[in-house]
C-alpha positions as CSV (number, residue, x, y, z in Angstrom):
1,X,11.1,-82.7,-45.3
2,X,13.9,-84.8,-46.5
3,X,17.3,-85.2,-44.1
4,X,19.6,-83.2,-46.5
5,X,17.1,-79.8,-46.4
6,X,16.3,-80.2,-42.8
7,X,20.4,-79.9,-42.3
8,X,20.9,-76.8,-44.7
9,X,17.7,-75.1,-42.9
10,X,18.9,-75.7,-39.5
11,X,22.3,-74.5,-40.2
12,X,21.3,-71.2,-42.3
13,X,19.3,-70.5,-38.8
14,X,22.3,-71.3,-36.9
15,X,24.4,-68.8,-39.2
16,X,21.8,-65.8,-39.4
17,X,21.8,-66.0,-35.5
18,X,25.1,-66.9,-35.1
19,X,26.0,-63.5,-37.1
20,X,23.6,-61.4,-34.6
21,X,25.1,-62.8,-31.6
22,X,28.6,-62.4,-32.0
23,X,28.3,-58.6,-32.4
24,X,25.1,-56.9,-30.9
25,X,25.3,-58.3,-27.4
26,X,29.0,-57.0,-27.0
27,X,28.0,-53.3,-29.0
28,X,27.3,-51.5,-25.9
29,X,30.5,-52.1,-24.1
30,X,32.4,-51.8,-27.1
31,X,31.0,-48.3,-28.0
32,X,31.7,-47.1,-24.9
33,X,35.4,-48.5,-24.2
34,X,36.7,-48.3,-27.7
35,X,34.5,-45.8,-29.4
36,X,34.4,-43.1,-26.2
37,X,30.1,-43.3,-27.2
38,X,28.3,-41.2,-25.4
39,X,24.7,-42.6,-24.3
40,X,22.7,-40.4,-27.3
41,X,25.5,-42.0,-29.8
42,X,25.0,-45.6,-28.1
43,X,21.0,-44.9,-28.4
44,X,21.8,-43.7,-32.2
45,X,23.7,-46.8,-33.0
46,X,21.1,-49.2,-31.5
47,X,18.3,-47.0,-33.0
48,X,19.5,-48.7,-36.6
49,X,18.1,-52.3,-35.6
50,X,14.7,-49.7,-35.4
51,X,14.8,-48.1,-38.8
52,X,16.3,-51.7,-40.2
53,X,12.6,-53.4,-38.6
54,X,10.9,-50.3,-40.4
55,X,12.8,-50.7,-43.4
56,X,12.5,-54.3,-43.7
57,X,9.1,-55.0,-45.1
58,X,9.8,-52.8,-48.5
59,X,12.7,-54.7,-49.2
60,X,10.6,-57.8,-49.0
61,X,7.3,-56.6,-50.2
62,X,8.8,-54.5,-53.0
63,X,11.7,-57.0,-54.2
64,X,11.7,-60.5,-52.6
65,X,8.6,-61.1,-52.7
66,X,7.9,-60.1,-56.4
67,X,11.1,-60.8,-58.3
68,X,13.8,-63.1,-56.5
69,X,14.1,-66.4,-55.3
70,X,14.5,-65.3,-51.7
71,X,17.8,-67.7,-51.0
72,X,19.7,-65.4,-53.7
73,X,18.5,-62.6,-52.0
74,X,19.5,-63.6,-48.6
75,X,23.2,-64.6,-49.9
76,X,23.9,-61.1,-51.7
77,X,22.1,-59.0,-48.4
78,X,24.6,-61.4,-46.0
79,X,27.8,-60.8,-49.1
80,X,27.7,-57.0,-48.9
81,X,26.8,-57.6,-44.8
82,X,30.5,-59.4,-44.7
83,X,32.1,-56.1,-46.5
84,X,30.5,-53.9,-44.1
85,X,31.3,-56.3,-41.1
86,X,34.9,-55.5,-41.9
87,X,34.1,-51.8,-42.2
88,X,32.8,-51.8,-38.2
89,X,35.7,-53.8,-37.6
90,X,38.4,-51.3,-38.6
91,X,35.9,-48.2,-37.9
92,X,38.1,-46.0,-34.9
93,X,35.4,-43.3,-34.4
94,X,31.8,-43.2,-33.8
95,X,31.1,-41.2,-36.7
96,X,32.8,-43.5,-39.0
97,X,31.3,-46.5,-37.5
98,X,27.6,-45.1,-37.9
99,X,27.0,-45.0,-41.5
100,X,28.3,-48.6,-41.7
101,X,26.0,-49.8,-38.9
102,X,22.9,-48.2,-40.0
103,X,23.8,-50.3,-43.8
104,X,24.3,-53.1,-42.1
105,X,20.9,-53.5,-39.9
106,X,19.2,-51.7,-43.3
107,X,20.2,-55.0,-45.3
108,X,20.1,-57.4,-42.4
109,X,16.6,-56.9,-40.5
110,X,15.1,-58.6,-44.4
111,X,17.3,-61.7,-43.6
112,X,15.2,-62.5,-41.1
113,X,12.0,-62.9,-42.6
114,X,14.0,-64.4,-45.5
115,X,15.4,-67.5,-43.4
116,X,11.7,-67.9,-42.2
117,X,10.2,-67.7,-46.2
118,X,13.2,-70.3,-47.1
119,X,12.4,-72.4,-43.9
120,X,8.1,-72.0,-44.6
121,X,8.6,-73.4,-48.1
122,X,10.0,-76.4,-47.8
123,X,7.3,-77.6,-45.0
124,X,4.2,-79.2,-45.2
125,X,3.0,-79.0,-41.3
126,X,5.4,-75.4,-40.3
127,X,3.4,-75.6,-36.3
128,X,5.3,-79.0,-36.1
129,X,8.1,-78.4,-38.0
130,X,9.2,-74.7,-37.6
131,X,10.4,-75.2,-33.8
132,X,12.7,-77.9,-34.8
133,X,14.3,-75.7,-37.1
134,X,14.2,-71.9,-35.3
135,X,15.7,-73.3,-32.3
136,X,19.1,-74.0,-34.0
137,X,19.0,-70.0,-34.5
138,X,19.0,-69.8,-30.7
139,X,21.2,-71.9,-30.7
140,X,23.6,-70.0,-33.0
141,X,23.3,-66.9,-31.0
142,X,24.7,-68.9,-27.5
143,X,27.5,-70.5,-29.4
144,X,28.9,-67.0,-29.9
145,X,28.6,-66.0,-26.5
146,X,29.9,-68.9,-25.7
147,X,33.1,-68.5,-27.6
148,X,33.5,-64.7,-27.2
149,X,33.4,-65.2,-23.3
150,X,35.0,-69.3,-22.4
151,X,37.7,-69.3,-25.6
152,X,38.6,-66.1,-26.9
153,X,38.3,-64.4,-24.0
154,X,37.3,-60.9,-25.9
155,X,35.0,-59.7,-23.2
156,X,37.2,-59.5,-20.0
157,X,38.3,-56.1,-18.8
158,X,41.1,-55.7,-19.7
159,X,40.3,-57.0,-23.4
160,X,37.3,-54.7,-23.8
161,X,40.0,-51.9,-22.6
162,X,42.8,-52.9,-25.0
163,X,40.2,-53.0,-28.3
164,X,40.1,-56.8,-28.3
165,X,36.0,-56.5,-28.7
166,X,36.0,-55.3,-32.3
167,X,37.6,-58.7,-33.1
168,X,34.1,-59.8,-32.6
169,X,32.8,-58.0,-35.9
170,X,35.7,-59.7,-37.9
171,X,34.1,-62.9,-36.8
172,X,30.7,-62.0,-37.3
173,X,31.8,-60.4,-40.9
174,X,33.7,-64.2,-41.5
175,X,30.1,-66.0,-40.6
176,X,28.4,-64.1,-42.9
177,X,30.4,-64.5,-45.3
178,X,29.9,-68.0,-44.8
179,X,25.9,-68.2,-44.9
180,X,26.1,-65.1,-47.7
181,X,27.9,-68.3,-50.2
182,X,26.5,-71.2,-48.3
183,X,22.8,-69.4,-49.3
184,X,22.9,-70.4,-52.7
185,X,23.0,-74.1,-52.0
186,X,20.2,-73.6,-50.0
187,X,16.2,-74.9,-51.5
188,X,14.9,-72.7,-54.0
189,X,12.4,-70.2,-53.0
190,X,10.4,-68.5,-55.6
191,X,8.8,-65.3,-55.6
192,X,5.0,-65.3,-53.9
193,X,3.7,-62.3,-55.9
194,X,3.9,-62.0,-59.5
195,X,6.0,-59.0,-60.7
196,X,3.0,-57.1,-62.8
197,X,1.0,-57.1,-59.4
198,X,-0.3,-53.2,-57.7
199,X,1.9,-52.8,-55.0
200,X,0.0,-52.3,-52.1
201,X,2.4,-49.7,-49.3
202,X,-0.5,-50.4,-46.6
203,X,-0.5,-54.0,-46.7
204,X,3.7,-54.3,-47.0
205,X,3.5,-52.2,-43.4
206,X,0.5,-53.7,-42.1
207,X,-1.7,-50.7,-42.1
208,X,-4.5,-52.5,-43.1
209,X,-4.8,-53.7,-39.9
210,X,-4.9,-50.8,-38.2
211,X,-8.9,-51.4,-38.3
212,X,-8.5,-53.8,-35.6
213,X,-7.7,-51.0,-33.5
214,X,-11.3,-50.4,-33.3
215,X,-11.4,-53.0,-30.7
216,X,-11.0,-51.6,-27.4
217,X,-8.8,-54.5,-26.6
218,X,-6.1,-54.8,-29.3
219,X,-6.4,-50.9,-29.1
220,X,-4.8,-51.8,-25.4
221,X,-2.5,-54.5,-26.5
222,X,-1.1,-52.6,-29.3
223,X,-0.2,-49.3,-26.7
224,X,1.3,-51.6,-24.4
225,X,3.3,-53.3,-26.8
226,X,5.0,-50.0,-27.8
227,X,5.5,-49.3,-24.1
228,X,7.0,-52.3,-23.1
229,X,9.7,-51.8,-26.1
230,X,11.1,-49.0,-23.9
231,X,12.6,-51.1,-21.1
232,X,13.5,-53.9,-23.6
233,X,16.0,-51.7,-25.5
234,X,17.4,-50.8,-22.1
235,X,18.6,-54.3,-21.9
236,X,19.5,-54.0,-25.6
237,X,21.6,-51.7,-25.1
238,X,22.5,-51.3,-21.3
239,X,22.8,-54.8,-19.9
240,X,26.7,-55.7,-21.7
241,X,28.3,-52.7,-20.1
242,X,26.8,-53.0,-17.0
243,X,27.8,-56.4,-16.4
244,X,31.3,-55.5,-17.4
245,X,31.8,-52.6,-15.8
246,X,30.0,-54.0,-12.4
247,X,32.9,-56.9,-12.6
248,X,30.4,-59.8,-13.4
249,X,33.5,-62.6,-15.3
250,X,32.6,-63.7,-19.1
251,X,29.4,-61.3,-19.1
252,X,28.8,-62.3,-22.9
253,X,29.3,-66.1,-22.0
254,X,26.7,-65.7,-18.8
255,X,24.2,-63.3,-21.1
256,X,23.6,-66.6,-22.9
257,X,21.9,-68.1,-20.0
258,X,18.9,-65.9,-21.3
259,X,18.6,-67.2,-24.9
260,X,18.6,-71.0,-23.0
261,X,15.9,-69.8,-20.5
262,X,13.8,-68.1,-23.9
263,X,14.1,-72.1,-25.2
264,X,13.2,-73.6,-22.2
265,X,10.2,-71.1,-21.4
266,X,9.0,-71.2,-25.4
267,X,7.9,-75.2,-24.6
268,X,6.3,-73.8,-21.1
269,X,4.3,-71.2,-23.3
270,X,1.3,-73.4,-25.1
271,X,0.8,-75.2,-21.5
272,X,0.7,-71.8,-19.3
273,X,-1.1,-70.3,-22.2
274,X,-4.0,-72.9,-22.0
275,X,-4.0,-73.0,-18.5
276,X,-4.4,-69.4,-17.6
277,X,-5.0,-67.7,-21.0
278,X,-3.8,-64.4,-22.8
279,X,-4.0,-62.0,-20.3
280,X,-2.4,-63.8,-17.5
281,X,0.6,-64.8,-19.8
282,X,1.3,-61.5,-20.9
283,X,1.3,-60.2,-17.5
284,X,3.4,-62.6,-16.0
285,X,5.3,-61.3,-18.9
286,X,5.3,-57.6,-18.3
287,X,6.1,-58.4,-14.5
288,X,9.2,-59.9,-15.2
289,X,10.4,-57.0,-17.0
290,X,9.8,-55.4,-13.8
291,X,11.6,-57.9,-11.7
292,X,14.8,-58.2,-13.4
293,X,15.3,-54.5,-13.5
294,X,15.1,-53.9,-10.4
295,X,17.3,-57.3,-9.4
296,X,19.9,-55.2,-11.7
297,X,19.1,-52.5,-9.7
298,X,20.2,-53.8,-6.1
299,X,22.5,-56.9,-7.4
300,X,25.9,-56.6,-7.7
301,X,29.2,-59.1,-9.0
302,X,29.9,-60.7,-5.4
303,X,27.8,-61.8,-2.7
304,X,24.7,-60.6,-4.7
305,X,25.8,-61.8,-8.2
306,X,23.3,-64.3,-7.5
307,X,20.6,-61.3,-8.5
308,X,22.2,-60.3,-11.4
309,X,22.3,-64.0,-13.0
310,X,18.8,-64.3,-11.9
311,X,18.0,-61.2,-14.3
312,X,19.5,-62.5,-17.1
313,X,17.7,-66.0,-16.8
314,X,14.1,-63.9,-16.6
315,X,14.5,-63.3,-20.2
316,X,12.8,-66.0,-21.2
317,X,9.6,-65.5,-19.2
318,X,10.3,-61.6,-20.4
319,X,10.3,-62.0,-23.9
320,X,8.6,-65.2,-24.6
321,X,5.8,-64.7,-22.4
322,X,5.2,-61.2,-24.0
323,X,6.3,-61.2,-27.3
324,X,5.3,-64.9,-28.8
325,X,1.6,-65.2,-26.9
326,X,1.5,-61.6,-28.4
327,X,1.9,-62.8,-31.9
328,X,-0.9,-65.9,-31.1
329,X,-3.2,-63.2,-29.6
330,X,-2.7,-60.9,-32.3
331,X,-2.8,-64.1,-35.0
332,X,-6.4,-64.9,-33.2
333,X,-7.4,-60.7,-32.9
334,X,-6.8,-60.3,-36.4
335,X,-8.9,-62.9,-37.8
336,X,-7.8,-64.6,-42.0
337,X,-8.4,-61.1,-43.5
338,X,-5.8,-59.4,-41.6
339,X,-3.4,-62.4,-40.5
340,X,-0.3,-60.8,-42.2
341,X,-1.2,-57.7,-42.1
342,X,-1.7,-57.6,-38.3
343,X,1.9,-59.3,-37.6
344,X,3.3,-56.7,-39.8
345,X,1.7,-53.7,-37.6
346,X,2.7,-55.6,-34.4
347,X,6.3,-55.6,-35.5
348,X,6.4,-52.4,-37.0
349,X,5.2,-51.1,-33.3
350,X,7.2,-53.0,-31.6
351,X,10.5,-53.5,-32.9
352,X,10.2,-50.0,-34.9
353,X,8.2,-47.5,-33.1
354,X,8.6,-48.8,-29.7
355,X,12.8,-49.6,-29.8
356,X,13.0,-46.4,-31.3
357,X,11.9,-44.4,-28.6
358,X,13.4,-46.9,-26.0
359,X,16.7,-46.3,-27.4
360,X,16.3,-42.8,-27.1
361,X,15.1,-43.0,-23.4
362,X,18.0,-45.5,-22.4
363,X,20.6,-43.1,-24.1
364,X,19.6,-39.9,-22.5
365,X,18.9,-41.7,-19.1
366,X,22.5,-43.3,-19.4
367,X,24.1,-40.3,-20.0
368,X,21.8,-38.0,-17.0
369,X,23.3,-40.6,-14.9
370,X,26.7,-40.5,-16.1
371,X,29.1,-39.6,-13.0
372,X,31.9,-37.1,-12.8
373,X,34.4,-39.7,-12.6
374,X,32.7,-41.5,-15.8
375,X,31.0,-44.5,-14.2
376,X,27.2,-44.8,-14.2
377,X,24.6,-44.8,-11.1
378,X,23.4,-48.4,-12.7
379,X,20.7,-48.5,-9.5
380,X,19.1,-45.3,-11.2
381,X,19.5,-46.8,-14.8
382,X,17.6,-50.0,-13.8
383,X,15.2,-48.8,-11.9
384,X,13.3,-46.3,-14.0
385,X,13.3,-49.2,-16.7
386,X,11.6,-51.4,-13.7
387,X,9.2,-48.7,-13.1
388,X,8.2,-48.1,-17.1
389,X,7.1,-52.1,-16.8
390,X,5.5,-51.6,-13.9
391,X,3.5,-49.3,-14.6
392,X,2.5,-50.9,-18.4
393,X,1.9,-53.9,-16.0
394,X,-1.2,-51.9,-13.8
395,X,-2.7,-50.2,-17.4
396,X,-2.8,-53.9,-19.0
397,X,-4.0,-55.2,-16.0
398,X,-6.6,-52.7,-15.3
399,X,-7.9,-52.2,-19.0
400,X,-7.7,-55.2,-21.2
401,X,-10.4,-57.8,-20.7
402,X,-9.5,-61.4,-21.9
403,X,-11.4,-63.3,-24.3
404,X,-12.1,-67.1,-24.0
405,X,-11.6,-67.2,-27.9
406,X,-8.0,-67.0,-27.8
407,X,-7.7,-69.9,-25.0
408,X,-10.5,-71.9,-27.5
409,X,-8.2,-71.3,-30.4
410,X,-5.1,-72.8,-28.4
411,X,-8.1,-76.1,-26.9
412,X,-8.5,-77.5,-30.1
């Protein structure tokens, strides 16, 4: 890959990311303090990044993949993202703001399999080459923390009070409308599938692959995934307003100390991986789900803040442990056949099915724990999370059986 494409790749990545990050880590606290959200309409609003995942694959089965160069397509989705940016931005009611939300995570969930097709395309070795590229979308994501938190200053109590935290969909709206232009510069990236081809609805989801359910294994992996989705979107959607409302300073700048752990823990992941295969990884993973919540549960923002910093820097273990040896296990489960197909069912259960009912947990927990004087009991919001993980931990543990093929696969 020549200099000038390896710049215009990693910078789309830092945009797309850079977009997400300046708006969806804030949302919670921003519903609640300038929107007066209730925890169902915070679960309903974070439930759109579900049906967006769900949504996704038509968009780019039916359309990119058939009749667009996928750039173009990624410039208008992140154009008409930039107009309904500004939308959320001026939005003063919950109800207002929804429609605009749900169109926005509709188009934008596509993006990022786009930014991956435009990436994929202009590589020749995409296991050496990929990394070096995604990482800049990581990190995208912490140079909006960093700015909302150390020089804007959006995020402090009294800004989040006083409405200052909408500013941060003006400069996510301004971003995209940066990467929406700057996409059209960006390699050419033809359609995969000609346009006359049958358009197959099972494979664009991934149902193919339900076959591979058969095996008593994936059968276990693929439950487990959905269940583990429900403490994630606690964090999704919980972890902002707790911080803020605990008292923790620049909780959007320190939240970043996750996406730094996720890059340090992805180059841990092949040697852990090797070293104590598929099962082991993913249970350290499912563990550490456990662990943070329940360091959420009993920290707090002065002589335990220590806890509470600890749980943020978990994430890395937390996702990457799960979710990316997940995606090798299932890339080695699945076998040539069912490759793409098994991804797609993976993703469609995770950040689908399984956010969807997480969101809907978090939301009505939140608001059963809502005190009379409008505060939360956080200990009681953190903890059942913890205990979801837990127990997903003892199933996996007791029930899935590890095979050496995986940890082969990974030798070679």
């Amino acid at each position: 890959m020549n200099l000038n494409n390896r710049i215009k790749l990693s910078s789309m990545m830092f945009l797309e990311f850079f977009i997400w990050g300046a708006w969806f880590v804030t949302l919670g606290t921003f519903l609640g303090n300038n929107l007066s959200a209730t925890g169902g309409q915070s679960a309903s609003v974070f439930s759109t990044q579900s049906w967006g995942a769900i949504i996704a694959p038509f968009i780019i089965g039916l359309i990119a993949d058939r009749y667009f160069n996928a750039e173009k397509i990624l410039g208008i989705l992140h154009l008409i993202g930039a107009v309904l940016m500004y939308q959320m931005y001026n939005a003063t009611d919950i109800n207002v703001f929804y429609p605009y939300v749900l169109a926005y995570m509709i188009l934008f969930m596509p993006t990022l399999a786009l930014v991956n097709s435009v990436s994929f395309n202009q590589m020749k070795d995409p296991e050496k080459e990929f990394s070096t590229i995604r990482v800049w979308g990581t990190i995208g994501w912490i140079a909006a923390g960093l700015l909302i938190s150390f020089f804007f200053h959006w995020d402090t109590a009294e800004a989040a009070k006083s409405g200052m935290l909408k500013n941060t969909f003006l400069m996510a709206g301004i971003a995209s409308l940066v990467l929406g232009l700057f996409s059209f510069a960006l390699p050419k990236t033809p359609p995969k599938v000609a346009s006359g081809e049958k358009v197959n609805v099972s494979e664009i989801l991934g149902l193919n692959a339900l076959k591979l359910l058969k095996d008593k294994n994936f059968a276990i992996f693929f439950i487990s995934s959905i269940l583990i989705c429900i403490p994630l979107a606690f964090y999704y959607q919980n972890a902002h307003p707790f911080l803020s409302n605990v008292g923790l300073e620049d909780p959007t700048g320190k939240m970043t100390i996750g996406q730094i752990s996720e890059v340090l823990f992805l180059l841990l992941l092949p040697v852990f991986f090797t070293k104590f295969g598929f099962k082991k990884t993913i249970l350290v993973g499912m563990l550490a789900w456990g662990i943070r919540y329940a360091l959420f549960a009993y920290g707090n923002a002065s002589d335990l803040s220590f806890m509470l910093i600890l749980g943020i820097a978990l994430h890395g273990i937390c996702y990457d442990f799960f979710f990316v040896s997940g995606q090798i296990y299932t890339n080695s489960a699945a076998g040539e056949k069912y490759k793409s197909s098994a991804q797609g069912l993976i993703t469609l259960a995770t950040y689908g099915v399984g956010m969807l009912i997480g969101f809907e947990v978090a939301g009505w927990i939140t608001d059963t724990y809502k005190l009379a004087d409008g505060s939360f009991d956080w200990k009681m919001v953190w903890i059942i999370p913890s205990g979801i993980a837990f127990v997903v931990f003892l199933l996996f543990a007791l029930f899935f059986t590890d095979k050496k093929k995986v940890e082969a696969q990974l030798n070679h």
